[in-house]
C-alpha positions in Angstrom: 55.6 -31.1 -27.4 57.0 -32.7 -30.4 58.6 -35.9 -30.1 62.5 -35.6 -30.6 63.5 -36.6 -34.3 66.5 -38.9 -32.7 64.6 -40.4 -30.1 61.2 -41.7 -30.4 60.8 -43.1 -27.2 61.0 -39.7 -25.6 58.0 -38.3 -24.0 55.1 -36.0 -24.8 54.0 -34.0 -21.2 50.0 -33.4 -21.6 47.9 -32.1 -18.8 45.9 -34.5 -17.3 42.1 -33.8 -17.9 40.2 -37.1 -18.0 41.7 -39.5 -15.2 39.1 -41.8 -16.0 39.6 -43.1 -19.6 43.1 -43.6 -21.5 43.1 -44.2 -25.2 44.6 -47.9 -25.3 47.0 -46.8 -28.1 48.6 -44.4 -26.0 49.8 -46.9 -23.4 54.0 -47.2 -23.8 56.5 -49.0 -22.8 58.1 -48.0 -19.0 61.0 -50.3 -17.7 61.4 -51.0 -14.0 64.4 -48.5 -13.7 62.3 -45.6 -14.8 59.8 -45.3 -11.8 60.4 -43.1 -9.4 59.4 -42.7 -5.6 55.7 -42.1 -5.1 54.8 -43.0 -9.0 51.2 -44.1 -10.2 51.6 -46.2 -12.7 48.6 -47.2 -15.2 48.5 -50.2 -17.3 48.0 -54.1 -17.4 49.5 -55.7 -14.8 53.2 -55.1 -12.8 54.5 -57.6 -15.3 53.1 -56.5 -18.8 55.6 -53.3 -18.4 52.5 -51.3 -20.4 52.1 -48.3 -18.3 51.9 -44.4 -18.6 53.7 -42.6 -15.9 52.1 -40.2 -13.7 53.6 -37.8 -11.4 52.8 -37.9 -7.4 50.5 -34.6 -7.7 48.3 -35.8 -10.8 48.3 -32.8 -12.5 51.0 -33.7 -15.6 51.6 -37.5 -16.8 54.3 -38.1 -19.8 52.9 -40.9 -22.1 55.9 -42.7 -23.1 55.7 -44.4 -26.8 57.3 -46.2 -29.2 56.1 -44.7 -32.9 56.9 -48.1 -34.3 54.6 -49.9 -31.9 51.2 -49.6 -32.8 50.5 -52.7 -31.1 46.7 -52.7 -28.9 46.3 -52.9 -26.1 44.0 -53.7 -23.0 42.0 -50.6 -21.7 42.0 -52.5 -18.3 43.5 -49.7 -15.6 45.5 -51.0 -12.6 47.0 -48.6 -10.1 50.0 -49.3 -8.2 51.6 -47.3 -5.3 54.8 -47.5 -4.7 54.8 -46.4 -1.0 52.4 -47.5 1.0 52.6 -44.7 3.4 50.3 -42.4 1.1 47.3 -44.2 1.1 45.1 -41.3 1.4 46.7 -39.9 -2.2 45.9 -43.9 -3.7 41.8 -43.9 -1.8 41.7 -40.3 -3.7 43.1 -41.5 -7.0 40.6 -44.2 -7.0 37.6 -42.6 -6.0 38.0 -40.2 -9.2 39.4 -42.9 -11.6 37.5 -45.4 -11.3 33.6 -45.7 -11.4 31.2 -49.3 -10.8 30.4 -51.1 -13.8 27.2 -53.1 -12.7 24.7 -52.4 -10.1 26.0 -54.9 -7.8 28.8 -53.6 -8.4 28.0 -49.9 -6.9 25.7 -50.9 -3.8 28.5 -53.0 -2.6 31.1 -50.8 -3.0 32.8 -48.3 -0.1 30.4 -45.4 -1.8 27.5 -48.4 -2.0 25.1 -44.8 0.2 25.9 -42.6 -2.5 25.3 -45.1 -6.0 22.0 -45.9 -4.2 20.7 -42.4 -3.7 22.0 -41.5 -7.5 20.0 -44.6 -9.1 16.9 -44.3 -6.9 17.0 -40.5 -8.2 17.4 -42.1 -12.0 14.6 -44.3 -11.0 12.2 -41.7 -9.5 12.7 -39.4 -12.4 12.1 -42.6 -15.0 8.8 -44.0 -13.1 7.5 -40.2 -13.2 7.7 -39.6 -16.6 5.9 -42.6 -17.4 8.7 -44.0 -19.2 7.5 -47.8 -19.1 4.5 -50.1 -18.1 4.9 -53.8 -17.4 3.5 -56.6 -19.3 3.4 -59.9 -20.0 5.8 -60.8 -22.7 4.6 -61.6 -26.1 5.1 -65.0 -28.1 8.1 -64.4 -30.3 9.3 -61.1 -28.9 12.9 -60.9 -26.8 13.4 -58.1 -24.5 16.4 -56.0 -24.7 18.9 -55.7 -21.9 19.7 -52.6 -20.1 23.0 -51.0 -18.8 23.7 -49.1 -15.7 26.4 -45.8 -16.5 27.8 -44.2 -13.2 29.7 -41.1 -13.1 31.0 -38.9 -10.7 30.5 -34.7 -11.0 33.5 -32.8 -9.9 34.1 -29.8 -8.4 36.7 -27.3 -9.5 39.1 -28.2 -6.7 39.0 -32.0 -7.7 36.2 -32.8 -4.9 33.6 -35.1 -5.3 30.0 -32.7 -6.3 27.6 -34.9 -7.4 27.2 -39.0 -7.9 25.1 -40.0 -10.9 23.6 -42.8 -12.2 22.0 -43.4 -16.0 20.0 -46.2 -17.2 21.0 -46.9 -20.6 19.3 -49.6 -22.7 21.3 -51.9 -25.0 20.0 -49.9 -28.2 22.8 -51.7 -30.2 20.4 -54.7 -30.3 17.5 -53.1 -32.5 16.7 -54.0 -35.6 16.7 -51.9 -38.7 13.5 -51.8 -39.6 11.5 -53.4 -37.2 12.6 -52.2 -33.9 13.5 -48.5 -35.5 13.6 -46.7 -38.6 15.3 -42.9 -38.8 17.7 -42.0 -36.6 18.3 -38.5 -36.9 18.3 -35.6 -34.7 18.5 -32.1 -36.3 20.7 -29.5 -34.4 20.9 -25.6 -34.9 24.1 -24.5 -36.8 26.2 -22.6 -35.4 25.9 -20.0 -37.9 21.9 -19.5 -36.7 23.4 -19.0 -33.8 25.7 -16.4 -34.4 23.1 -14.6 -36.1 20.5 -14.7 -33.4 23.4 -12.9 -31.2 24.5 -10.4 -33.4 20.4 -9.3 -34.0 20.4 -9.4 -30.4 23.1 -6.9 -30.5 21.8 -5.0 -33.5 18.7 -4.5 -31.3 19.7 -4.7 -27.6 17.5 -7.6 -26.9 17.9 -9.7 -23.9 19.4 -13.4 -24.0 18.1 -16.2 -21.9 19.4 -19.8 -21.8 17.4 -23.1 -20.6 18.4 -26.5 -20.3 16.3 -29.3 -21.0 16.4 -32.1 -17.9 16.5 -35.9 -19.9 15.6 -34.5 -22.9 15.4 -37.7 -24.4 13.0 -39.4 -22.0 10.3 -37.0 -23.4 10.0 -39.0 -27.0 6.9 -40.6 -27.4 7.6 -44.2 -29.2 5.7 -45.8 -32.0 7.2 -48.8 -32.1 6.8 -52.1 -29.5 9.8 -52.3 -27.4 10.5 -54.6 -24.5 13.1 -54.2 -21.7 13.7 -56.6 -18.5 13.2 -55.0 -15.2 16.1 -53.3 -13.7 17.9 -55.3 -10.9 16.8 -53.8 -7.7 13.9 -52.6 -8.3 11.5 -55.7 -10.0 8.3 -55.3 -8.8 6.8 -57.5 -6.4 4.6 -60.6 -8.0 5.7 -59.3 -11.1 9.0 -60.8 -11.5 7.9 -62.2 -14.8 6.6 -59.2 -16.2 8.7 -57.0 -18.6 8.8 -52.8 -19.2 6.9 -51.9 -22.3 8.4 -48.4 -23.3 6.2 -46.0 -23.6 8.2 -43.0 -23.9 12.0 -43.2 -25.0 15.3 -44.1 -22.9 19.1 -43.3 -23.5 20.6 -45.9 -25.5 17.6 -46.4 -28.3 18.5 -45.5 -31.8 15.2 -43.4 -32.3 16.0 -41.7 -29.0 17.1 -38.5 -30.6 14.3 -38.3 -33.5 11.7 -39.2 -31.3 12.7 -36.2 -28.9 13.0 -33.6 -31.9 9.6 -34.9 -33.0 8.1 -33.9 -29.7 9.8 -30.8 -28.9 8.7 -30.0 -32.7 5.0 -30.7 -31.6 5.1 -28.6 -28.4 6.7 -25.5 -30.3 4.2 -25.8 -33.0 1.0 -26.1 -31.0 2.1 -22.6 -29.1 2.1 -20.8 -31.8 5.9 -21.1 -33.1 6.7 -21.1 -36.5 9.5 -23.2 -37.8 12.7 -20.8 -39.7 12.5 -23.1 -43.1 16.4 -22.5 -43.5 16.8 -24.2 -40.0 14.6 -26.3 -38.0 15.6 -25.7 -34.6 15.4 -22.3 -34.6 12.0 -21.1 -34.1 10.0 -17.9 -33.5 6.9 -16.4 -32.6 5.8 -12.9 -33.5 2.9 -11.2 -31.4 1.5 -7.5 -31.3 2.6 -7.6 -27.7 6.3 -8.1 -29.0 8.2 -11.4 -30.5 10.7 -14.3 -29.1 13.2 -16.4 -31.4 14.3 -19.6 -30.0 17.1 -21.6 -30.8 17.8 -25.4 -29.9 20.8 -27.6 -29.9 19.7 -31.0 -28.3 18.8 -29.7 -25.3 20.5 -26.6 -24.8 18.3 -23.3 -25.9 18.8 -20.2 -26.6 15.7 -17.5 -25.9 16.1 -14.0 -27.7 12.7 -11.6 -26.5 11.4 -8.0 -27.5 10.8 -7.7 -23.9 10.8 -9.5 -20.5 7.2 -10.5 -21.0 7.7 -12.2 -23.9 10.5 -14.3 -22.5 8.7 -15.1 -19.1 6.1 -16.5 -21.5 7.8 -18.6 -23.5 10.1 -19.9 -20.2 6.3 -20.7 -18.3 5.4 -22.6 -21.6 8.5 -24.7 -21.9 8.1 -25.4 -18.1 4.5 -26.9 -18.3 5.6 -29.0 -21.0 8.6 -30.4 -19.9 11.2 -30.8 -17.0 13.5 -27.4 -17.8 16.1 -26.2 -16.2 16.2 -21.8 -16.3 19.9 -20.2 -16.8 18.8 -17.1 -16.2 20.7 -14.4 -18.6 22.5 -16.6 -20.7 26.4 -16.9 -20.3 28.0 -19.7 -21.8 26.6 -21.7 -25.2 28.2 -24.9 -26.1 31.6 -23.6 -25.0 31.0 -20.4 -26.2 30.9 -17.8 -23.9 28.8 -14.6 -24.0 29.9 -11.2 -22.8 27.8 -8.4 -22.7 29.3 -4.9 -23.9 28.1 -1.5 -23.8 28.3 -1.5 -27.5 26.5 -4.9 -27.9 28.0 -8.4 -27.2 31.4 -10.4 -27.7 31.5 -14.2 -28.0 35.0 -15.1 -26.2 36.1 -18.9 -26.4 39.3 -17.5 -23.9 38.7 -20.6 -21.7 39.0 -22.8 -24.4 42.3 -21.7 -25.7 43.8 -21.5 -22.0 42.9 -25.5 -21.9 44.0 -26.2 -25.2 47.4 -24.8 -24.6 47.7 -26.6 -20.8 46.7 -30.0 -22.6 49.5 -29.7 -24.4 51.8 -28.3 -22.9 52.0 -25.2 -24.8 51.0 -22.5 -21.8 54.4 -21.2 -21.1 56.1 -21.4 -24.9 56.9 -18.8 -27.5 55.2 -16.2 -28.9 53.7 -15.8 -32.9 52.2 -12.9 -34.6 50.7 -15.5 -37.4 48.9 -18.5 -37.4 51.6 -19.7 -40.4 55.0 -19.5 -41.2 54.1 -18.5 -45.0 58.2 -19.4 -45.7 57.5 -23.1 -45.1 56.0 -25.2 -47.5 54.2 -28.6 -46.7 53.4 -31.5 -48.3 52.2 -34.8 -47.5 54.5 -37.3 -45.4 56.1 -40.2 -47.3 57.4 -42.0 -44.5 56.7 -43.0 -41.4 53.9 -41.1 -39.0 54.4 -39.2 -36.0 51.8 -39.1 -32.9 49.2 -39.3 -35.3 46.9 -39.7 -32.4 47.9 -37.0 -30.4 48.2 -34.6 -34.0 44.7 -35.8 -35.2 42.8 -34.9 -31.5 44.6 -30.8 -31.4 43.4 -30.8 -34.5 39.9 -31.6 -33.1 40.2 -29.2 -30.9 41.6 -26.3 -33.2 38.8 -27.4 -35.5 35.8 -26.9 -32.8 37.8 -23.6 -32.2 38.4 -22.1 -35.2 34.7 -23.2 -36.8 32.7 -21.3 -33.5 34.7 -18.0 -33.0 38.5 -18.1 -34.5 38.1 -17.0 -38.5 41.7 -16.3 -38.2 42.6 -20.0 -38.1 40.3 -21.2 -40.9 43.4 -21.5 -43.2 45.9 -22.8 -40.9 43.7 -25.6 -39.8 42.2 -26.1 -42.7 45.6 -27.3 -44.2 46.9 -28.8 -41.1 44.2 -30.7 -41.3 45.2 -32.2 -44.7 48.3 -34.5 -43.1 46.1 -36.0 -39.9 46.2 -39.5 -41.7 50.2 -39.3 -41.3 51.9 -36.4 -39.9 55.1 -35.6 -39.9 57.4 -33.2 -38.2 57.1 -30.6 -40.5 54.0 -30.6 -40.0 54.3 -31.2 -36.2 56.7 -27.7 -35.7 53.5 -25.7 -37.8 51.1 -27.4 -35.3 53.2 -25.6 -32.7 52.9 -22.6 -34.5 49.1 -22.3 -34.7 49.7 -23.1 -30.6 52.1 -20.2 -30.3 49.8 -18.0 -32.0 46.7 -18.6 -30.0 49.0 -17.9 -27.1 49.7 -14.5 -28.0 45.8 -13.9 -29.6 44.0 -15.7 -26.3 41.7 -12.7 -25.9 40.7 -12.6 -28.8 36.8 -12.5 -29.2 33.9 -12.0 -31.9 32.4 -8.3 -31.6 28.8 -7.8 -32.3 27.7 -4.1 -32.3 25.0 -1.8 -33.4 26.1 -1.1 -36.4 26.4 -1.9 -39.6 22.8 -3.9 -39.5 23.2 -5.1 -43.3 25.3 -8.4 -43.9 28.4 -8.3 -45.8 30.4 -10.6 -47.3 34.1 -10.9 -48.9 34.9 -13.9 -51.5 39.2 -14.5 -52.8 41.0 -17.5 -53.7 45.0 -18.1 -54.1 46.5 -19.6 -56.9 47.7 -23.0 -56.3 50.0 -23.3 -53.1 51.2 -26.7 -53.6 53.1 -27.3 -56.1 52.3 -31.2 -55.6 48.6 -30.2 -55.9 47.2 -28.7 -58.8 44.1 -27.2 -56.6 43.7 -24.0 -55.3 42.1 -22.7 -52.3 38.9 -20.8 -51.5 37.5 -18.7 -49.0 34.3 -16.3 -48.2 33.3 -14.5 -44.7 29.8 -13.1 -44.1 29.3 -10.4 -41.2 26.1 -8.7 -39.9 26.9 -5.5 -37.2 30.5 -5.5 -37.8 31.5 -9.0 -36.5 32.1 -12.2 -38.8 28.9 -14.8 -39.0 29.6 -17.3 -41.2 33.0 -18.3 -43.0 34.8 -21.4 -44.7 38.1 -22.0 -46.3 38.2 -25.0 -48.5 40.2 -27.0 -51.3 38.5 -26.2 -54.8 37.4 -29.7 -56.0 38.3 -28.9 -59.4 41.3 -27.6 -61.4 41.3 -23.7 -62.2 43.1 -22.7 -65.3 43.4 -18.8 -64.4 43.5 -16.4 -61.9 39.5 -15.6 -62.7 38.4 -19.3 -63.0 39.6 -19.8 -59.1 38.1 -16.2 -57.8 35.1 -17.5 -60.3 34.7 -20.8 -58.2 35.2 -19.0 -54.7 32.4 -16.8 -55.4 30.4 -19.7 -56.8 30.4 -21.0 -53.3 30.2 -17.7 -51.5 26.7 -17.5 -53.3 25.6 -20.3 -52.0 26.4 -19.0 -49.0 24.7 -16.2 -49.2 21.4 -17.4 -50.6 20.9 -19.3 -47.2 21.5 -16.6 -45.0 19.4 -14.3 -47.0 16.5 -16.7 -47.0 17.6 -17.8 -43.3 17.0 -13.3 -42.0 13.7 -13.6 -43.9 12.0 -15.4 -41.2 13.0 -13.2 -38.3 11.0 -11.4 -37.0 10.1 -7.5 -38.3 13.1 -7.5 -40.3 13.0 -4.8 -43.1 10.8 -6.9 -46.2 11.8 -7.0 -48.8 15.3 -7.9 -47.7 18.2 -6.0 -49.5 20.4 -7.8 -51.9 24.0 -8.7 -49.8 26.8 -7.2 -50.6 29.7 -9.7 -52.1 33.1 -7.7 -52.1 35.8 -9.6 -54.6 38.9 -8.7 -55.8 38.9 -9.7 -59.1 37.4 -7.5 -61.8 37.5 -10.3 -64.3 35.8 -12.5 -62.4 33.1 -9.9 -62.2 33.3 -9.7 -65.2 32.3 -13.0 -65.9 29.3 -12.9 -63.4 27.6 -10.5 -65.1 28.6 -10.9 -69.1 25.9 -13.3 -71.1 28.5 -14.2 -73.6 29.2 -18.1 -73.9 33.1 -19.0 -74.2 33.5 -22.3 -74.8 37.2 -22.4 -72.8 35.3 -21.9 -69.6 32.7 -24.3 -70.4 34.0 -26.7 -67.5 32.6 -24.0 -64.7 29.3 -22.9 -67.0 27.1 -24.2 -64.2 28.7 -21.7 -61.5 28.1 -19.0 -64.1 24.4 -19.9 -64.3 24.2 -20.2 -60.8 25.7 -16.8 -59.8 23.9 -15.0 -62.7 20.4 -16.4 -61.2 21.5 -15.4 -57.8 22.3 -11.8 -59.4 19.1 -11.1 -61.9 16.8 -12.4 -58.2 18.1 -9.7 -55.8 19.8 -12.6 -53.7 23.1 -10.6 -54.2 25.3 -8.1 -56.1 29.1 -8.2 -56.6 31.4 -5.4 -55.5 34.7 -4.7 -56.4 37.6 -4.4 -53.1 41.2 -3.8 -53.3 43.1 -6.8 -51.9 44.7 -5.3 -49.0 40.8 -4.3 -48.0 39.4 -7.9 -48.7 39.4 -9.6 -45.0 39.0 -13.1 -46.5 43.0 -12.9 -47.0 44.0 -14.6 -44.2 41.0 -17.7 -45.1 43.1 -18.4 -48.6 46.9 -18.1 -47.5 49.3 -17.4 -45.2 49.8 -13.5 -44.5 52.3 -11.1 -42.9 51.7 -10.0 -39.3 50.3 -6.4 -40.4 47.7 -8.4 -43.3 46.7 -10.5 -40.2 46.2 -7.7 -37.7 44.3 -5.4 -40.7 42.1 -8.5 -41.7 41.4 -9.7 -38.0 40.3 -5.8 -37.2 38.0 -6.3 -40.3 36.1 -9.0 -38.7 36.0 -7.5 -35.5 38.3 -10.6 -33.9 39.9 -8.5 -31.3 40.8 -8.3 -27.4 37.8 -7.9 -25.1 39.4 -4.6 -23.6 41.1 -3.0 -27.1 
């Protein structure tokens, strides 16, 4: 996976995911007497020798690369078949790779039937939701230009599903502050989420899961926008005339806000109350029984008391906008949900499986730990290697490890310390982390019905790198059993002692604990007043220091956090505990562990196999 320390033109074997688009820097150099019978070979031209090699059944390519070449180039693709007796496998090739770029473009094209019936779809589905009215352009005003996207939806077996077409206006155009103003678009954390499951556990409520259809055509627009007619479709004795947007389209800046604003509106005006902690989550709490719903984008998740409840809130969403209804909800932005007879388990099994076929690592060793805790790393002096390839598994461990891997916090949170310039130190403890999910792929978040109090566990470690004078913290929250919330950071300021570090960790694990506190207040016929949580730490001076009143001067630099914690401690927001340190499951967040610590702590958290 690695390229080889004495050859760095050697190749790094990926699967092949997207056969559409190729990151330009990853294009190598391929002489002539490297290509082999029945080749594909993308890149400039048959002369610019800028190609990555893919095999005859398009299911592996090696990107060859020079590391000292970090030369750009064209994203232009070219396809060139060697033997011109497989042109079926070429018409195939092209039919997934390559997609129209203008309208013209796609009517006149071999699949000109199929890019028709896709835009006249996008078209229909625009002119019904009122989206624009035509008018005379005024003095002084320019209209914007539009875009058309086309994209083909496959099937598992590499077949052709679905054709679609988006029209997309050329939003990078506006300007600040007369054509938009905010551009935000608030999303649900994934932390609300996680909560919402495990009450639904705690109380064996049912899940549901709706999808919004063009969510962001449903924004109402405040500001005057102009946009020329779409080719193909200008209305008759009109051709002057241009669309007025009423309503929003993809591409404009205030797309997203506008949408938020609306579904805001809509929620509000049925009776919904906003969680104050989180504004997409919202509920509704009747003496027939109460619904919580939670919104990312467009993607919802509905939690009911009953069937009723849920049918209700599903009929409302309907009448207001074009929705889309999953039925019992089973998979949440990549996460998905397994119903138990104890309660549920979030699983992101899938995930690791393409993770480790992306890169190669399906069929390589084995590791009980995440990291090697005998090898030390420190930043790279020299020269980088695969820093693009290093910096997007990191993406990918990152997404991972922040929705249902705890276990990982620590060994991506330092990993990702070196993206700027990896070396191969670094590299072989990338593999690691790989080897490890290998052997912990069914691993999954247990929700149950029990405990229903949340917990959490604060630690630190003394300083790991001896180049860096900075410690690391860590804190996990869990609620019936199963780990909610959790972070493992760099301190951002020195520590002197052992109890100034643990001081600082619980300083943020407060923080941490104040939100979800205030966040359970809002749901629904949750016990009120609601208890103090429980903070587990294994430092007794650091205790000690939370709840003394005496003033020492020495410790003056991390006075505020002492403040802070004491406030959090005289209001009821929390009380501190004292845990052994083979008992405290945060471990594994703050250092590297032996393969019984990690097993212990994993149990802790409920991270286990489905089937254990």
């Amino acid at each position: 996976m690695v390229p080889r320390q004495n050859d760095k033109s050697r190749a790094i074997k990926t699967e092949l995911t997207n056969k559409r688009i190729y990151d330009q820097r990853q294009h190598g150099k391929v002489q002539y007497d490297q290509y082999e019978k029945l080749n594909i070979c993308m890149g400039l031209t048959s002369e610019a020798n800028y190609y990555t090699k893919i095999s005859s059944l398009m299911k592996r390519h090696e990107k060859v690369f020079d590391t000292e070449n970090t030369e750009l180039h064209s994203s232009r693709i070219s396809a060139v078949l060697f033997d011109q007796k497989h042109a079926n496998l070429q018409r195939s090739f092209r039919q997934c790779c390559f997609f129209p770029t203008s309208y013209r473009e796609a009517v006149t094209s071999s699949e000109g039937p199929q890019w028709k019936e896709a835009i006249k779809s996008e078209i229909d589905s625009i002119l019904q939701n009122h989206t624009w009215e035509l008018v005379d352009l005024p003095p002084g005003c320019k209209p914007l230009g539009y875009k058309w996207i086309f994209k083909k939806k496959m099937k598992a077996d590499g077949t052709i599903d679905k054709y679609k077409a988006r029209l997309v206006i050329k939003g990078f155009r506006q300007r600040e502050g007369l054509d938009y103003f905010d551009t935000y678009l608030p999303v649900t954390r994934i932390t609300s989420i996680r909560m919402i499951l495990a009450i639904a556990a705690l109380r064996n409520l049912e899940v549901h899961q709706m999808d919004v259809k063009t969510a962001f055509l449903n924004g109402d627009l405040e500001e005057e926008i102009y946009m020329n007619q779409p080719e193909g479709f200008i209305a008759p004795g009109q051709e002057n005339k241009v669309c007025r947007l009423v309503k929003s389209l993809y591409g404009l800046k205030q797309a997203p806000k506008q949408w938020h604003q609306k579904f805001d509106h809509a929620m509000l005006e049925s009776g919904f109350k906003i969680n104050e902690c989180d504004k997409c989550v919202y509920v509704k709490d009747t003496s027939s029984g109460y619904v919580i719903l939670c919104l990312y984008v467009d993607d919802m998740l509905i939690v009911g008391s009953n069937d009723k409840m849920i049918k209700s809130t599903k009929d409302m969403l309907k009448s207001k906008f074009d929705m889309k209804d999953m039925g019992l909800a089973d998979v949440i932005l990549g996460i998905k949900i397994i119903r138990t007879q104890n309660g549920l388990v979030l699983s992101q099994a899938h995930y690791v499986d393409k993770i480790l076929n992306t890169h190669n690592a399906g069929d390589s060793g084995l590791a009980r730990t995440p990291i090697d805790t005998s090898k030390h790393l420190s930043k790279n002096r020299g020269a980088g290697v695969a820093q693009l390839e290093y910096s997007r598994i990191i993406g990918m461990l990152m997404y991972l490890m922040t929705s249902t891997r705890p276990d990982l916090a620590y060994a991506v949170s330092r990993l990702s310390r070196y993206t700027s310039n990896p070396s191969y130190a670094h590299w072989g403890a990338m593999i690691r982390v790989l080897h490890y999910l290998r052997y912990s792929r069914d691993y999954g978040l247990h929700y149950e019905r029990y405990p229903a109090a949340i917990k959490g566990y604060s630690d630190a470690n003394w300083i790991s790198d001896i180049k860096d004078s900075r410690s690391t913290s860590g804190y996990i929250f869990t609620l019936c059993g199963g780990a909610i919330s959790w972070k493992s950071s760099k301190q951002t300021v020195i520590a002197k002692s052992t109890m100034e570090l643990e001081f600082i960790a619980l300083d943020k694990c407060g923080q941490e604990a104040e939100w979800l506190r205030q966040f359970i207040e809002d749901i629904p016929r949750w016990p009120k007043p609601v208890m103090a949580i429980s903070i587990h730490c294994d430092s007794q001076s650091a205790i000690g220091r939370a709840h003394s009143i005496m003033y020492n001067g020495k410790s003056r630099h991390i006075h505020r956090r002492n403040n802070s914690i004491r406030q959090l401690l005289s209001t009821g927001v929390m009380s501190i505990d004292y845990v052994k340190s083979k008992d405290n499951i945060t471990d594994p967040l703050t250092k590297g562990l032996s393969r019984e610590l990690v097993s212990k702590s994993s149990k802790g958290m409920r991270l286990k196999p489905l089937k254990e």
